[in-house]
Structures are given as C-alpha cells and as structure tokens.
Backbone as JSON, one array per atom type, in Angstrom:
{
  "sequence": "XXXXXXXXXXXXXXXXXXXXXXXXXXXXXXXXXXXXXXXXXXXXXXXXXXXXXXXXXXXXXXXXXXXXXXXXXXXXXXXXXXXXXXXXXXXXXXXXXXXXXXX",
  "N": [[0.81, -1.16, 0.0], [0.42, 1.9, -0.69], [1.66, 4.94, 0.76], [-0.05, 7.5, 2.01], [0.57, 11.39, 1.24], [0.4, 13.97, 2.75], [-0.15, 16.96, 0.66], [1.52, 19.95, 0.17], [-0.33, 23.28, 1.15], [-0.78, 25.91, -1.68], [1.47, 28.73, -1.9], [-0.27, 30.87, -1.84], [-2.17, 30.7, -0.16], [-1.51, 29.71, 1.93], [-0.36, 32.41, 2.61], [-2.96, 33.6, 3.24], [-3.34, 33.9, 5.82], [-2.61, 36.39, 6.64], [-3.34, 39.72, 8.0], [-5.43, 41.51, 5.35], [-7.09, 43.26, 2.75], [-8.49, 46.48, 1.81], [-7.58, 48.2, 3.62], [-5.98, 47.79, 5.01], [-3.6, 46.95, 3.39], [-3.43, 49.7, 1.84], [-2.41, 51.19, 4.01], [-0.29, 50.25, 5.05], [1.12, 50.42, 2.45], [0.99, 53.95, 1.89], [1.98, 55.0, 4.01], [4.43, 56.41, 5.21], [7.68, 55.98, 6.32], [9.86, 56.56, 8.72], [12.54, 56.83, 7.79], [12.3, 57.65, 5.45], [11.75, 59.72, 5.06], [12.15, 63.56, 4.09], [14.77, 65.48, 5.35], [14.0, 67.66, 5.91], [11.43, 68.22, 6.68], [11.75, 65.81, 8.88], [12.83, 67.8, 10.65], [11.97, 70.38, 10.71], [10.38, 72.5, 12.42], [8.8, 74.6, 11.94], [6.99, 74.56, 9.2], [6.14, 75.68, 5.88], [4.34, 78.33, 5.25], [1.05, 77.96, 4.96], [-0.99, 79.67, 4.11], [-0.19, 80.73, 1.42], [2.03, 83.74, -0.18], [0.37, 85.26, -3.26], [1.86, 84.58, -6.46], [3.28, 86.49, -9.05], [1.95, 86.52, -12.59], [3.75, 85.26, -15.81], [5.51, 87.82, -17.97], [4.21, 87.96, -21.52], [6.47, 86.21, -24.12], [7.99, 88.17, -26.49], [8.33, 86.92, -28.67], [6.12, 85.34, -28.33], [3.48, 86.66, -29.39], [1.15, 86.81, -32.36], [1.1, 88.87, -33.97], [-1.21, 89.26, -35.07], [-3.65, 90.21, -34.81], [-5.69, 88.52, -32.71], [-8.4, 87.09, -31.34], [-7.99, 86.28, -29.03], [-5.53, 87.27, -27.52], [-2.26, 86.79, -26.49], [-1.29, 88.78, -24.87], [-3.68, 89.82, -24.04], [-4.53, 87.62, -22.76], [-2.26, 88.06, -20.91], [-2.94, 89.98, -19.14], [-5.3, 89.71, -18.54], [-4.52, 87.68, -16.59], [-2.68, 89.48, -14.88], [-4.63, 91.02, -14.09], [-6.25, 89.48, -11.96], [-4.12, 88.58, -10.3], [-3.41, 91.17, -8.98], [-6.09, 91.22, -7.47], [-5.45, 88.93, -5.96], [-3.31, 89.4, -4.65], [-4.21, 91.48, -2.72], [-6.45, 90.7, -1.57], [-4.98, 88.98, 0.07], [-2.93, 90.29, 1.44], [-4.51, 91.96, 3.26], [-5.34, 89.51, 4.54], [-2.48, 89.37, 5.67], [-1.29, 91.44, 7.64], [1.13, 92.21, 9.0], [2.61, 91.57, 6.62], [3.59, 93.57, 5.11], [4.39, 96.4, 2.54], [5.64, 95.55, 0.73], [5.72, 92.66, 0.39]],
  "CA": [[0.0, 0.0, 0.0], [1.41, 3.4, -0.7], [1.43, 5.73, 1.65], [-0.51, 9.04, 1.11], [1.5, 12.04, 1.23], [0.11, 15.36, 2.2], [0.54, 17.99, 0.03], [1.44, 21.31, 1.12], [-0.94, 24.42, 0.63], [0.16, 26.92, -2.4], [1.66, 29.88, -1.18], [-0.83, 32.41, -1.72], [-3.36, 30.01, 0.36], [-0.31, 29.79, 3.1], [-0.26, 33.71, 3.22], [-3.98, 34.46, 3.72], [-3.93, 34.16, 7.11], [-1.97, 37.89, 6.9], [-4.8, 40.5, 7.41], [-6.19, 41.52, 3.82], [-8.05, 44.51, 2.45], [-7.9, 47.58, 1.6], [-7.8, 49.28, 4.65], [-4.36, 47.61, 5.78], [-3.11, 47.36, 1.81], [-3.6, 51.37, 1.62], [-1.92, 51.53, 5.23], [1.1, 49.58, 4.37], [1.53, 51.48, 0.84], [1.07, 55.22, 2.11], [2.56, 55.19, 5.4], [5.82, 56.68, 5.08], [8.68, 55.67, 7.3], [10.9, 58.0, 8.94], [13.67, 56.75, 7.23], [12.89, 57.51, 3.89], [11.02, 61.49, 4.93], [12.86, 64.25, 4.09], [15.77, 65.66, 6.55], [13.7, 69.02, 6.42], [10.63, 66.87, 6.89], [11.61, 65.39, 9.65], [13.49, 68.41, 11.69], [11.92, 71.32, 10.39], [9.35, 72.5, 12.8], [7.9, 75.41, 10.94], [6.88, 74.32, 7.85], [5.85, 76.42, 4.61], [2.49, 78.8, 5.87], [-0.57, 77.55, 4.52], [-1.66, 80.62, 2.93], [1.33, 81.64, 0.94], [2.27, 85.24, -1.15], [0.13, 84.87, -4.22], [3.1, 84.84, -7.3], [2.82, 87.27, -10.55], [2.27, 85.45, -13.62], [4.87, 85.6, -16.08], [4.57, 88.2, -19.05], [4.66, 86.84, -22.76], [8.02, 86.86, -24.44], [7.69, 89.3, -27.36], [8.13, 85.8, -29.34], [4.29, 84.34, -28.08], [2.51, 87.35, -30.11], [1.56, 86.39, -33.74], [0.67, 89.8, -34.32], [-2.32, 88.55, -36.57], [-5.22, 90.44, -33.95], [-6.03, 87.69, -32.43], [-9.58, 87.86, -30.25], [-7.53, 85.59, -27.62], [-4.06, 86.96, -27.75], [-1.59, 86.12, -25.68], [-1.24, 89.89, -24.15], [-4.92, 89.92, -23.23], [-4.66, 86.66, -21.18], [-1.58, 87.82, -19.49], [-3.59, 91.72, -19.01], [-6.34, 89.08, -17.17], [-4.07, 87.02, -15.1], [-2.37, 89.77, -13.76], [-5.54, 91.41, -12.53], [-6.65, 88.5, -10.93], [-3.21, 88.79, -9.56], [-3.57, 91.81, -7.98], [-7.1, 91.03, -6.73], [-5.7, 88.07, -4.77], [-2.68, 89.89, -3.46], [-5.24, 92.61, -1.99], [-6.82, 89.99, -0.49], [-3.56, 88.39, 0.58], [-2.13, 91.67, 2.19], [-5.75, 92.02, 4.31], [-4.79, 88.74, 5.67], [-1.49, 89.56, 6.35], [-1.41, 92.68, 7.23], [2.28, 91.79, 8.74], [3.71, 90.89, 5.62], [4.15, 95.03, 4.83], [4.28, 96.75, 1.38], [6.8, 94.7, 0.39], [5.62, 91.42, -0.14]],
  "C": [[0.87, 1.24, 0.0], [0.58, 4.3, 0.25], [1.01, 7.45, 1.36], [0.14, 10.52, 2.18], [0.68, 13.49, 1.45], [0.15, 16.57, 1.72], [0.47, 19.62, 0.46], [0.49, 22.28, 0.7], [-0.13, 25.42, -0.84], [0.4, 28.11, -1.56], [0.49, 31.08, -1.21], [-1.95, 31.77, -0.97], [-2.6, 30.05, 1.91], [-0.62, 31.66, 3.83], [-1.72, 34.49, 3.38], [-4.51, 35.11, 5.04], [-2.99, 36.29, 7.88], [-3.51, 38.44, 6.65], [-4.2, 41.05, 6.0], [-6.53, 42.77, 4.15], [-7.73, 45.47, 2.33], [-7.2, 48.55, 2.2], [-6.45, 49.36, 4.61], [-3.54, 47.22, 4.56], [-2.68, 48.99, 1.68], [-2.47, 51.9, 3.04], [-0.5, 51.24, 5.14], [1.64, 50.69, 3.3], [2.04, 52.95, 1.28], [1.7, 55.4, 3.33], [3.7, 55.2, 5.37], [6.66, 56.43, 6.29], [9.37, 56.63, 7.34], [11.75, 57.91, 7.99], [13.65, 57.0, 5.87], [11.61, 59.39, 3.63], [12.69, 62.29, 4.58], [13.89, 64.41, 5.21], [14.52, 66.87, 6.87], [12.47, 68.51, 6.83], [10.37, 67.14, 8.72], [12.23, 66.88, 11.25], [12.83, 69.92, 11.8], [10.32, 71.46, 11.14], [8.23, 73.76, 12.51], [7.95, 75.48, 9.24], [5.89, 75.52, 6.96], [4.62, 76.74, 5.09], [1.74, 78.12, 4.98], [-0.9, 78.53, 3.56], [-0.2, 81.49, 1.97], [1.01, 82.57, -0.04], [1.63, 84.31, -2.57], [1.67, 85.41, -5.7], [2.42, 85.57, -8.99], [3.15, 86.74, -11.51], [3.2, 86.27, -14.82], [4.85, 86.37, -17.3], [4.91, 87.86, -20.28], [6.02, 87.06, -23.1], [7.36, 87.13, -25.63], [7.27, 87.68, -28.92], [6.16, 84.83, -29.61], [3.39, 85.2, -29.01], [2.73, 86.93, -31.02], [1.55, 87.87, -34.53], [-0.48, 89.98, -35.54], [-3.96, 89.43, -35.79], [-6.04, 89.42, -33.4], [-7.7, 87.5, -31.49], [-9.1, 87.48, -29.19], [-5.94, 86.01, -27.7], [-3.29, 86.9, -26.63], [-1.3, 87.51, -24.45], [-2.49, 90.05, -23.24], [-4.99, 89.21, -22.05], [-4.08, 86.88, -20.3], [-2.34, 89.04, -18.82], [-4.65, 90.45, -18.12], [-5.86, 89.02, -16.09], [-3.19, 88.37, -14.09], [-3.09, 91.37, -13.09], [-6.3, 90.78, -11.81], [-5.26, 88.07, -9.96], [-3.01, 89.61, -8.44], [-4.68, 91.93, -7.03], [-6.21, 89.9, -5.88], [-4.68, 88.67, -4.24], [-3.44, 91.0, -2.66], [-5.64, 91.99, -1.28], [-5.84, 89.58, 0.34], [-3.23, 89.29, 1.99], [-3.0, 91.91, 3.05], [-5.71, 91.1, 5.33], [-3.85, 88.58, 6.53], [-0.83, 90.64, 6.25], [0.39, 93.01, 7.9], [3.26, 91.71, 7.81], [4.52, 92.75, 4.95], [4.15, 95.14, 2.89], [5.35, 95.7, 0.68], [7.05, 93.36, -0.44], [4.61, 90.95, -1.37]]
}
C-alpha cells in the first residue's frame, strides 16, 4: 500500500492568514517611514504657511505674439491674469497685514 503524502498548501493560500483589504493594503503602501522622509521633513518644525504670497504670472516673451489680432491673444490673457493677480494679493495683504508693502 502506498502511503498518502500530504501535500502542502500553495503559497498564496499559506499567506492568507496575513490580514487583507484595503484598509491595511492602503496603510502599508502610504505610510511613510521616517527613514525615507525628508531631513527638512523630519526636523523642520515650521513648515511652509498655509496661505502663501500669491506669485505674478509671467509676461509673454515678445516671441508668443503672432501679431495677426487675435480675439484671444496672448497679451490679453496675461492683461487678465495679472488682474486677478492683484485682486488676490489685496486679499492676501488684508490677511497679512504683517507681511508690509513689500511682499
């Protein structure tokens, strides 16, 4: 009589008994270890404000015009963005009324 032999589980039947799911998948994945944060990260105890200096957008280079009259030209959009520029530094400067003419 031959003797019956039992055969082992496959491995991915072996490793179910690790918790599962997304929760602790997603937890694992995103959960950064010290060892691999920044230096400034990890030491730097005032980090970058929250509401930071709105920045002035940049104006065309003389190159971006086609000079064709465009109804969208490239002067107009920057003539938008940078009075929605100065609307949010107005606001900006109200919030921080600290920051002085300056910023």
């Amino acid at each position: 009589m031959r003797a019956t032999t039992r055969r082992r589980a496959p491995t991915w039947a072996r490793r179910s008994a690790e918790p599962v799911g997304p929760a602790f998948y997603n937890a694992r994945l995103f959960t950064p270890l010290a060892c691999h944060l920044p230096r400034a990260v990890m030491s730097d105890p005032d980090p970058a404000p929250a509401d930071p200096c709105p920045q002035a957008p940049q104006p065309p280079l003389p190159s971006d015009c086609c000079n064709s009259g465009c109804p969208l030209c490239v002067h107009d959009l920057y003539n938008d963005e940078l009075a929605r520029y100065r609307q949010a530094l107005a606001a900006w400067r109200l919030r921080h009324p600290e920051a002085g003419p300056g910023a």
